[in-house]
C-alpha positions as CSV (number, residue, x, y, z in Angstrom):
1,X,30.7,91.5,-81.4
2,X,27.7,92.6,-79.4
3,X,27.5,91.7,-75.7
4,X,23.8,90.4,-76.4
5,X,24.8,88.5,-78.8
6,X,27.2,86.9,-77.3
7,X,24.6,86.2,-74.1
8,X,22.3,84.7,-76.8
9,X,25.0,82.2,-77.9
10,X,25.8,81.1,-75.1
11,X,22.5,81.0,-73.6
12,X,21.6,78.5,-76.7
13,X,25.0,76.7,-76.3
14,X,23.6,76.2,-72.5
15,X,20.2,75.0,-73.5
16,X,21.7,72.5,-75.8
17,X,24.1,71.2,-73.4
18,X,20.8,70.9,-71.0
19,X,19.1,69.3,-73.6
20,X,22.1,66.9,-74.1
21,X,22.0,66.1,-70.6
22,X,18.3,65.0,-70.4
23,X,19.0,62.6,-73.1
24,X,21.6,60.7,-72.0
25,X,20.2,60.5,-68.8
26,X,17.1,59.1,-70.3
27,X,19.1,57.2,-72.0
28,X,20.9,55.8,-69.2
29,X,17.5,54.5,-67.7
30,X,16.4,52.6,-70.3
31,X,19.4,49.9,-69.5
32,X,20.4,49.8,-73.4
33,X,23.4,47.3,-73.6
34,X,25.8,50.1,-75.5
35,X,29.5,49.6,-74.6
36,X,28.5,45.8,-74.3
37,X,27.5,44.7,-77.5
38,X,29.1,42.2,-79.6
39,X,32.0,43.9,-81.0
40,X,32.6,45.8,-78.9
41,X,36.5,45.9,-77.4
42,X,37.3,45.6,-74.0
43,X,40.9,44.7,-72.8
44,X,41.7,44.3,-68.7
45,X,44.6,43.7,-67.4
46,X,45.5,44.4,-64.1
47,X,44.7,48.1,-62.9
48,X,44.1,48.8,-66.7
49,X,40.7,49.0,-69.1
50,X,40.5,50.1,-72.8
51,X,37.5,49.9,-74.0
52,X,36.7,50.4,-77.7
53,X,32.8,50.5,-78.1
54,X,33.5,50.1,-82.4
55,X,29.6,48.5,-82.9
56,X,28.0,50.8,-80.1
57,X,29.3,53.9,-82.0
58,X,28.1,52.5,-85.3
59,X,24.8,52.3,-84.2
60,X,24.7,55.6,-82.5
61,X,25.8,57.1,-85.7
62,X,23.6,55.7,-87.7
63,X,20.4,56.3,-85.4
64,X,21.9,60.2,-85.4
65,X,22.2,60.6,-89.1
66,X,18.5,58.8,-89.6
67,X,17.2,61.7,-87.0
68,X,19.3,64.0,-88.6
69,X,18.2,62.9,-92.1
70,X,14.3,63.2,-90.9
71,X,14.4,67.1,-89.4
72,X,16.4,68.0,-92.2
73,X,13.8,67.0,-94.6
74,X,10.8,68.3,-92.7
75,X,12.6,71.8,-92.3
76,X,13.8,72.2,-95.9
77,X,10.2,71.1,-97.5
């Protein structure tokens, strides 16, 4: 494997993790109630939390595929 490729992977591997980044801090400023919604499993006891966000990750897998769905479409017409 060529050194410049290996730069341009990781280059785009660092750009992705950047872009990553600026969505979930976007994310985190709109105050959206993920990790509390209904359904969403929390047990405290003491010291100790587990939580188990089962409807947050639902939605955020849904909203992903939709996306997902939508730019694959657009690129493959």
């Amino acid at each position: 494997m060529e050194l410049s490729l290996l730069a341009r992977i990781v280059a785009l591997f660092g750009l992705l993790l950047l872009i990553v980044a600026g969505i979930l801090y976007l994310l985190d400023q709109l105050d959206l109630p993920l990790g509390n919604l209904p359904g969403d499993i929390k047990f405290k006891r003491g010291n100790f939390t587990c939580a188990v966000p089962l409807v947050s990750s639902l939605i955020i897998s849904v909203v992903l595929t939709v996306i997902l769905n939508i730019v694959l479409y657009f690129l493959n017409k």
